[in-house]
C-alpha positions, 0 to 999 in steps of 0.5 A: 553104131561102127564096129571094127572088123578082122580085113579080107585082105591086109586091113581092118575093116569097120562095120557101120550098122543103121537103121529105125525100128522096124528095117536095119542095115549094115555098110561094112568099108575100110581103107582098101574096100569100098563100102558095102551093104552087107545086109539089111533086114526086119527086125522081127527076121533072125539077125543075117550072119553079115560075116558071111555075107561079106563075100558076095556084098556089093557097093552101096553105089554101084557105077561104071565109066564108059572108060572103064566098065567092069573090074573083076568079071564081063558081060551084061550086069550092072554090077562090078563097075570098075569105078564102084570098086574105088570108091571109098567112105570119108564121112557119115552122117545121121540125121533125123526129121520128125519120124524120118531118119537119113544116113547120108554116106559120102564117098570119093576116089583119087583116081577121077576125082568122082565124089558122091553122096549116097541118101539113105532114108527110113520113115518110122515104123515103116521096113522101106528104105528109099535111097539115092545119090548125088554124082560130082566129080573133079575131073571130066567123066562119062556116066555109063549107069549108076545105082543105090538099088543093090543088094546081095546076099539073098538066098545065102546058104540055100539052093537058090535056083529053086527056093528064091523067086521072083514076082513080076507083072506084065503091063500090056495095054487093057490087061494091066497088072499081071502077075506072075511067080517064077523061080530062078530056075524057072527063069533061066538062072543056075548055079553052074557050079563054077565058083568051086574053081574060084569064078563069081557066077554064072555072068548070067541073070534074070532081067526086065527092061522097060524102054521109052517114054511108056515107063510100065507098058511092058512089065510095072515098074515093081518086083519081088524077091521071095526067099521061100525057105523063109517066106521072106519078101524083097520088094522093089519100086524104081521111081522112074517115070520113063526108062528103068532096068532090073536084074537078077544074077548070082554071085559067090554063091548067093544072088544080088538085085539091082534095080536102077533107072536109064543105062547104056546098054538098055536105053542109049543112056550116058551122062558126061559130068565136068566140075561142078555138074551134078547127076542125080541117081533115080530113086529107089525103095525096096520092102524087106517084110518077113515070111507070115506065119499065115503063108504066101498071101498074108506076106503079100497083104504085109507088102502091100501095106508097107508099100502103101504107107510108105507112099502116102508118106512121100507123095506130094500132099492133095486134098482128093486124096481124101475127098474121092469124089465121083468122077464121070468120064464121057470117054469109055463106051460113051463117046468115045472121042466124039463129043457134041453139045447135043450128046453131051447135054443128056449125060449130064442130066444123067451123071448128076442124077447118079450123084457123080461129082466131077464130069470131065470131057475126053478127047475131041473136045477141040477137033473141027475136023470130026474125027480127023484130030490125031495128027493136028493137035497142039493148040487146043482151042475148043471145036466150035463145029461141035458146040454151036450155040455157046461154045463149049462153054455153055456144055461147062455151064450146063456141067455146073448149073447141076452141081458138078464139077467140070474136068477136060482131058489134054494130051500135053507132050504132044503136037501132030505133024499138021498142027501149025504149032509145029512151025510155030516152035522151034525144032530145039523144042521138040525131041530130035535124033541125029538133026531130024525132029522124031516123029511117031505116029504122026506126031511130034514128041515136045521136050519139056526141057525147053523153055518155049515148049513148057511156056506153050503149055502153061499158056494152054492150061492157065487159059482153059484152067481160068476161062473155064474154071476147070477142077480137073484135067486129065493128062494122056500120053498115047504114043511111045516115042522111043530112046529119046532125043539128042536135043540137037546137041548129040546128047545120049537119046536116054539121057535126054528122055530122063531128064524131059520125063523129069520135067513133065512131074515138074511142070504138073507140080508147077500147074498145081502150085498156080491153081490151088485144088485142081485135080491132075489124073495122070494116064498114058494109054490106059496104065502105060505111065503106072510108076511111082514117080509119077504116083508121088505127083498124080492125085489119081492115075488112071489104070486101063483103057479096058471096055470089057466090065468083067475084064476090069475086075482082075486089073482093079483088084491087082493095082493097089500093090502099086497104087494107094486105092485112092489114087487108083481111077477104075471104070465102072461102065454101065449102061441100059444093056446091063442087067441088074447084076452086071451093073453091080458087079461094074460098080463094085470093080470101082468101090475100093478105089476111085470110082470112074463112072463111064458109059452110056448112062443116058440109056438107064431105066428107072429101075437101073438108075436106082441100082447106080445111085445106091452102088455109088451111096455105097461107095461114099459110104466106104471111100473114107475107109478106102484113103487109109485103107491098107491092100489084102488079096484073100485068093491070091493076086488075080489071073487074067482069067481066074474064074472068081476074084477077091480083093480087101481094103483093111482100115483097122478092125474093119474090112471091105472085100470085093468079091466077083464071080466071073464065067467068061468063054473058056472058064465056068465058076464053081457057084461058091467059092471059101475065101479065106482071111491070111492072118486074120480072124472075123468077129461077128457076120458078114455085112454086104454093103452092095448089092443089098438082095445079095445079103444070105448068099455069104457067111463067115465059117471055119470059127472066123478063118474064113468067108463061104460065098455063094453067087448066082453068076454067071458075072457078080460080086459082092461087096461085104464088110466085115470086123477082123482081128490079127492072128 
């Protein structure tokens, strides 16, 4: 639908609206202004003034030359690009693909001759919206950044600095998932009152950066903007495996968003386009969900469920996604690394005996020289000192004679600075800076852009895939390599990261295709590669390196607002240590997701064998439930230290929460806690699937609106089914 609008200036304008029948937007353009989007919004929130919004609206493509920055305004935003200023609408176009809708917008500019298509795109039922564009030009121009993430207008009409808020999360090693609630006050971000003398703002902003090849090592890739007059949500997810930037920054009165991938300033990134090149713009979605009735964490729960429908939609299709087999993993407080035939054979017994369905071998697989491997792999050939008598292909033999099926890990990027494939390539083939190869920790950095590296590595893993007749590889990446490579060439280093971090999602993809079923995880140092690029490739992702069971339990519950539960791989460490309750809460950490069995489970007793068994009984019995299953945090999105945590999976009219009570050093729980339903209502009792002696300690109250949970402690949890209705 396009209206015609009374001009800001001496035109008239035209006001494009768009959208399915859950999210809506607005493009106001004309002839003497770039087409801005002026608003978007849920159906179910009052329809936004988008007059008033005109003000403060920003280009749907925001993009600046190196030539020319910013037009109107300094510093260090992303918005206000000068070239963004130029640009005009020349054409629209609808379209509609079964249940998803695209409005692709088309822009140019006389001055440059930079020509792009800016893409749109809706899935039905759904408030995400994703959207890119695609760069041309006609003359020769120098890319310093380039976005579709942007929106204005949020916090109109309000104070701001205190009633807008943004959510964030910290992502360090081992501790992944850390959420946070700030105000823009809190934060650093005031209105400084210099738009009563005709300023924009205050040029400053709130931001998050994250730079080389680790894309979630610092902060995940996913943020919120809460309008806490409304309880209304903007979520965001920038679709970058590498490098990405977000920022927060007033602007008439009001606050903008933008979220983009690589960028000068941030990342060393620049791309010089002549005729007929094409720059694509990394990806973006962003969740417009309104404030629930029922407070803060229902809206949460709405989120997350609109988030992991959508990524189910546009990820790339696999038949673990619904299968979720067990997976016993010899690595975490197993062998950490340090495999033998003679180690590996009595875990075997054991992880079958469990009812474990796949059993991947970790790193050392190919290490002759025990424990002195970092810094000389490459080649991956199998250790022959490790497995005498068969090699390891007898340890893969013993793996399928039980029924199981058999996984390796590879840490493919990477070539140790002794390994003799480091000669064997050539330089161009490796990541390089100003005519040196970059090393980092003893290794060197493959660029997949090359056509010798990537032949190297399909040779590596069609060999193993077919001599072995692999199921599963688990892909690492344990090193950052930094701003990226010149290529030899002189390139922008990030230009040239982004585009290796885009062939590494091609070459998995590639190695699917050839092997039908195999199933690829993907990790990089634990959660460090946490990113929804990489989550619309990767059947599982693993989370965290974590070896601490009751430090597992706030990263397990926290991922599914970033990962569907089917794709997340947590572990579930026991071993003949633990008693009865430790070994249950282990496992209920891992029963919402995919479960990743660890430890020494050669140690266990008969007793605790048959706690395992029923716990995993426990998860089969759910994990159908858990590949539709839709995110709830009934307690709040978990603390690092939070004495009692809780996390649901809704799939329809049935509900499965985990429940822990945790008394770590400085921190003693309370022996019962009420866990409240956001926006929900039980039908009939609590049913507690895991651990069975566990049944009278929880019972709905409060006519439904509610669970009371009573645990022995000091570390134990629960997993309870329960029937709910909406509010």
């Amino acid at each position: 639908m396009t209206v015609m609008l009374p001009g800001l200036v001496d035109d008239v304008e035209e006001r494009l609206e768009w959208g399915n029948d859950v999210l809506r937007l607005t493009v106001d353009h004309g002839p003497g202004s770039a087409p801005r989007l002026t608003a978007l919004w849920h159906v179910d929130e009052e329809r936004p003034d988008a007059d008033a919004l005109r003000r403060s609206a920003l280009p749907v493509l925001e993009l600046a030359l190196a030539g020319e920055g910013r037009q109107g305004t300094s510093g260090k935003r992303h918005v206000d690009g000068a070239l963004a200023q130029r640009l005009r609408l020349v054409d629209s176009t609808a379209e509609r693909d079964g249940d998803v809708e695209r409005l692709l917008l088309h822009l140019a500019e006389t001055v440059t001759g930079v020509r792009a298509t800016v893409h749109l795109e809706l899935v039905a039922g759904l408030p995400v919206l994703r959207s890119w564009a695609e760069i041309t030009t006609e003359g020769d121009v120098l890319l310093d950044h380039a976005t579709t993430g942007v929106v204005a207008g949020i916090g109109h009409g309000t104070r701001w600095e205190q009633e807008v808020a943004v959510w964030e999360a910290a992502n360090p090693w081992s501790g992944e998932f850390r959420w946070r609630r700030s105000t823009l006050a809190e934060r650093g971000l005031f209105d400084v009152g210099m738009t009563r003398y005709g300023q924009v703002g205050s040029k400053n902003r709130v931001s998050l950066t994250s730079t080389g090849a680790w894309s979630t090592s610092e902060h995940l890739a996913l943020g919120i903007v809460e309008e806490s007059a409304t309880g209304r949500m903007l979520a965001w997810q920038v679709e970058s495996n590498s490098t990405w930037h977000a920022e927060l920054g007033d602007r008439f009165d009001d606050v903008y968003l933008l979220v983009t991938g690589p960028t000068a300033r941030e990342h060393q990134w620049s791309v010089r386009l002549a005729p007929g090149d094409v720059h694509l713009t990394t990806p973006v979605r962003l969740a417009v969900v309104p404030g629930s009735p029922s407070g803060t964490d229902a809206t949460l729960a709405d989120v997350g469920a609109a988030l992991t429908l959508h990524r189910r939609r546009t990820r790339r299709s696999h038949p673990d996604h619904v299968r979720l087999p067990v997976v016993y993993n010899d690595f975490l407080n197993g062998l950490m690394s340090d495999p033998t035939t003679e180690r590996e054979l009595p875990l075997i017994a054991a992880a079958a005996d469990l009812g474990a369905e796949v059993y991947v071998i970790d790193a050392g697989w190919y290490d002759d020289e025990r424990g002195g491997w970092w810094d000389s792999v490459g080649a991956w050939e199998p250790s022959t000192d490790r497995f005498p008598d068969g090699g390891l292909g007898r340890v893969i033999e013993a793996i399928r004679a039980t029924g199981m099926k058999p996984g390796l890990w590879l840490e493919p990027e990477m070539v140790g600075v002794r390994s003799p494939l480091a000669q064997e390539l050539p330089d161009a083939a490796f990541f390089q800076r100003g005519g040196d190869r970059v090393a980092e920790w003893g290794r060197f950095q493959l660029d997949l852009r090359h056509p010798a590296a990537r032949a190297h590595l399909d040779a590596v893993v069609d060999r193993l895939v077919d001599e072995f007749d692999l199921a599963y590889l688990k892909l690492d990446h344990n090193v950052d390599i930094g701003p990226g490579t010149d290529a030899g060439v002189g390139e922008a280093p990030g230009h040239g990261l982004a585009q290796h971090a885009r062939e590494v999602l091609s070459w998995v993809s590639a190695v699917m295709d050839r092997h039908p079923g195999l199933v690829v995880e993907g990790c990089a140092a634990g959660g460090s590669r946490t990113d929804a690029a990489s989550g619309a490739v990767f059947p599982v992702q693993s989370l965290t390196d974590q070896q601490d069971f009751r430090l597992t339990a706030p990263i397990a519950a926290a991922a599914p607002l970033v990962i569907t539960p089917e794709q997340a791989g947590v572990w579930a460490s026991v071993d003949g240590t633990m008693r009865p309750e430790e070994i249950a809460f282990s496992l209920v950490s891992a029963t919402l997701a995919r479960v990743h069995l660890a430890g020494r489970v050669d140690t266990l007793d008969v007793a605790q064998r048959e706690l395992v068994r029923t716990g995993l009984a426990a998860h089969r019995e759910v994990r159908s439930a858990v590949a539709r299953s839709t995110p709830l945090w009934p307690l709040g999105l978990p603390g690092w230290r939070d004495p009692w945590v809780a996390q649901g999976a809704r799939d329809g009219a049935d509900l499965y929460l985990a429940v822990w009570r945790r008394d770590l050093d400085d921190v003693s729980a309370p022996a019962t806690v009420r866990v409240p339903l956001p926006g929900l209502r039980a039908e009939g009792d609590a049913e507690v699937l895991f651990p069975t002696w566990g049944s009278d300690e929880v019972s709905v109250v409060d006519d439904g609106a509610a669970l009371a949970v009573r645990l022995p402690g000091p570390v134990s949890a629960r997993l309870v089914r329960l029937t709910v209705r909406d509010l």
